[in-house]
Each structure stands twice: as structure tokens, then as C-alpha cells.
N, C-alpha and C positions, 0 to 999 in steps of 0.2 A: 495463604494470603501474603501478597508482597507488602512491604514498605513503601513509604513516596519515596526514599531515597532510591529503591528498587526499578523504578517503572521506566518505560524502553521506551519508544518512538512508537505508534501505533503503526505509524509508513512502515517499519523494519520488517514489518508479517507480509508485507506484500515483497521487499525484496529479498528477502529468505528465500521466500519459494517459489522468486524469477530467476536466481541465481544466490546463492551463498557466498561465492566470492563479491559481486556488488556489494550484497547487505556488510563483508567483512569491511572493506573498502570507505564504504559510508561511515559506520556504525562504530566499526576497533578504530579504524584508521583516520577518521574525520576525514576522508577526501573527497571533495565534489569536482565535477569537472561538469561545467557548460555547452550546450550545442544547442541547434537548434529546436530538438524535441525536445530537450529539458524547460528551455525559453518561452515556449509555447507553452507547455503543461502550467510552469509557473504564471504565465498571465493568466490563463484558464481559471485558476485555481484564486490569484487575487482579484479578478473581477464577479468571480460568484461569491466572496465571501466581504467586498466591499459594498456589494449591494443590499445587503441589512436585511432586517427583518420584512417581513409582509406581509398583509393576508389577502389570500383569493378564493371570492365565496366563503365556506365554512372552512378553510384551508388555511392552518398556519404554515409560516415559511420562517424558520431560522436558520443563519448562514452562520459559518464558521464557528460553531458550538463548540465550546470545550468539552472532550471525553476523559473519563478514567475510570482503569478497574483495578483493583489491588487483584483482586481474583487471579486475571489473568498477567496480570505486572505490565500493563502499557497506557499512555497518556496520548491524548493529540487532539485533533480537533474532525467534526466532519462537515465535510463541504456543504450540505445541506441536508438539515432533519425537516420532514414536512410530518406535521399531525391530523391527522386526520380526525372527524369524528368517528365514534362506533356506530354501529348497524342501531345501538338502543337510544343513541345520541347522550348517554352519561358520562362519557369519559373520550378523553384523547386518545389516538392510537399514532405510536412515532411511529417515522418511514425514513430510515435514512438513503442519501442520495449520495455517489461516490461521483466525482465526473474525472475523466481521465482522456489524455489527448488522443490517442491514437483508435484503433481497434479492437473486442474482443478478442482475448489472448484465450490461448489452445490449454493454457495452464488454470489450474484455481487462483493465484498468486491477487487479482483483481479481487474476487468472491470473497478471499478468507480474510481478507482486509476489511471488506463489507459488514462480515459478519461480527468481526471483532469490533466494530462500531456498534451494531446492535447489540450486542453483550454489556459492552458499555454501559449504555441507554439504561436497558432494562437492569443493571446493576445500581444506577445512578437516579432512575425514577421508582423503581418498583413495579414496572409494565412490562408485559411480552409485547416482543417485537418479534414478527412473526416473517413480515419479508422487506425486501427493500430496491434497491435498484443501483446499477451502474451506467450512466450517460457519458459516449463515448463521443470524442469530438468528429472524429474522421467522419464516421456512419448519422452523425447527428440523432441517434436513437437510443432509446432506454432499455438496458435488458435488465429484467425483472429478474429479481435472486431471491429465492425463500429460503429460509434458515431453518431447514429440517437437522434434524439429531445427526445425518450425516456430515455436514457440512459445520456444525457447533462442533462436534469431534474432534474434524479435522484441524477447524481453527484451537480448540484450546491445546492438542499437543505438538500446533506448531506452535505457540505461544511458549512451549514446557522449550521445547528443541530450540528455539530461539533464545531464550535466556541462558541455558547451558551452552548456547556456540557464543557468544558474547563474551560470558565467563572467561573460556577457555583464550579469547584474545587471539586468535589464529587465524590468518588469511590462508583460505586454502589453492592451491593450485589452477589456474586458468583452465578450461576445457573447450575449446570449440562448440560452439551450435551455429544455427541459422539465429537464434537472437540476439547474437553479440552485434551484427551489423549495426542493430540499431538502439543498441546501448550507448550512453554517453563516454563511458568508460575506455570502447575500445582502442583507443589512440594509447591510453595509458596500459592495458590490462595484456594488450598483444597476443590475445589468444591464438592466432592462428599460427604465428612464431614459435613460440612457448610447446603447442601440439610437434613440432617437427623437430625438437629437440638437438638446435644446430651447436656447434660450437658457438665460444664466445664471440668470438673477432668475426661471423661470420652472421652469430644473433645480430649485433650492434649495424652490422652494414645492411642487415634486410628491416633491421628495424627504424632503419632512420627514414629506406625506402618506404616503409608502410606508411609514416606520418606523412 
């Protein structure tokens, strides 16, 4: 069990395991850098969570819920828990809702964020939470995520590995992928620079041509 003084960003699980140098960047380093998909994501994110509570049908809708687990040592908020009733109609069953601007990514990095929300939940109500969903802005569609033993695993020992890289305070080395293009990051992080390992005087003149 963590401390409150302990507890981490819940966002930090998602960019852990989109990139560990972003989450170092964010998380050690306090550094944000703006663009246009950051821009969007953040209206995405204050206009579903300004929209307040609601109900439709037998359906509750609360937006911007505060989370926390000591269990797992993270705090945050999710963009929208819908409750549902049960099949006996005696009780609530939470459903949390992740929305996210872009498209399904090829990574878990979206899911184990998900899930670490329903951990949350069911830490903070006393309920299994059993699945939930991710609404992606580009595709306008919801992809359903259930939270089987494989996917709770995975999120609690990236939860373990994320507080031990945090600890440790070390930005690790840029690597080239295809995801850096569309990281906010990349004007500052220079991955593809950094990969070709130029001299200095030689870094500084390609690197002023990338920005």
C-alpha cells in the first residue's frame, strides 16, 4: 500500500508504455510542450468533463470523477464512469469511459490506463468492474476493453515499473519509431537526430534544420 504523499498521475501508465522517455519528460522533468493534438485532446477532455453529471434512462453518467488507489500508488480523474444497473436491478455496476483524440493505438498504453481506472473504482466503491470502454475521437467509435486477469497483471506491474522509474529520476535516451511523428515532444526530443549519432557542431545545424 502506497502513501497519498506516494501517488503518481494516473495519465503516467498511459505514457510509460507509449514511450518512457515522454512519461520521463512529463513526470521527472515537468516538461509540457503544446501542438495541435495535445490542443484537441485537452478540449476533448474539458468539454466532456464540463458537461456534469446526467441521467439517461436507468443510466447514470458522472464526468470527471476523482480516482484513487494506494494499492496501486495513482490519483486522477476519469473522463466518464456510466453505472449501469445489474441484470437483478439491486445494485450499480460502474463502466468507465476513457476518450482519447486520435485512433486505436497498436500498443496497450490506452487499455492499461482503462484499467487502472477500474481498479480504482472497485478499490474506492467495493464493486467489480468488469469492462469498460475507450471513445476515440478520429473513428468517432467505442472500443470495448474487458478487464480480464490478463490485462489487471499487466496494468498492476506497470504501476510497480512506473514508480520505480520515477524514483530513479532518469530520462532515458530518444529512440526513433513511427510514433515520435506524432508526439508533441518531437521538436524538443530530436529523436531522429540523436538516432545518427552526428557530432556536435553538426547535431546543432541539423537540429535547428528539423525545427
Amino acid at each position: 500500500m502506497y502513501s497519498e504523499e506516494d501517488l503518481l498521475q494516473l495519465s503516467a501508465l498511459q505514457h510509460f508504455v507509449f514511450c518512457r522517455r515522454q512519461c520521463a519528460l512529463i513526470h521527472i522533468e515537468q516538461a509540457w510542450v503544446e501542438n495541435l493534438f495535445t490542443a484537441e485532446g485537452r478540449i476533448m477532455h474539458e468539454d466532456v468533463h464540463k458537461a456534469g453529471a446526467q441521467k439517461k434512462n436507468d443510466v447514470k453518467i458522472e464526468r470527471g470523477l476523482a480516482l484513487r488507489s494506494l494499492e496501486l500508488g495513482l490519483s486522477g480523474k476519469a473522463d466518464v464512469v456510466e453505472f449501469h444497473k445489474s441484470q437483478d436491478g439491486k445494485k450499480t455496476v460502474p463502466f468507465p469511459v476513457e476518450y482519447k483524440r486520435g485512433k486505436p493505438k497498436t500498443d496497450d498504453s490506452d487499455k492499461v490506463q482503462l484499467c487502472a481506472q477500474a481498479m480504482c473504482l472497485e478499490e474506492m466503491l467495493g464493486l467489480h468492474v468488469s469492462c469498460g470502454a475507450l471513445f476515440y475521437g478520429k473513428t468517432r467509435h467505442r472500443l470495448d476493453v474487458e478487464f480480464d486477469e490478463t490485462l489487471r497483471k499487466e496494468t498492476e506491474d506497470t504501476a510497480v515499473r512506473l514508480h520505480k522509474f520515477i524514483a530513479e529520476g532518469k530520462t532515458p535516451p530518444a529512440v526513433y519509431t513511427s510514433k515520435c511523428d506524432s508526439c508533441s515532444f518531437v521538436d524538443m526530443c530530436l529523436p531522429k537526430l540523436v538516432a545518427r549519432n552526428l557530432p556536435v557542431n553538426r547535431y546543432l545545424k541539423e537540429g535547428i534544420k528539423e525545427i
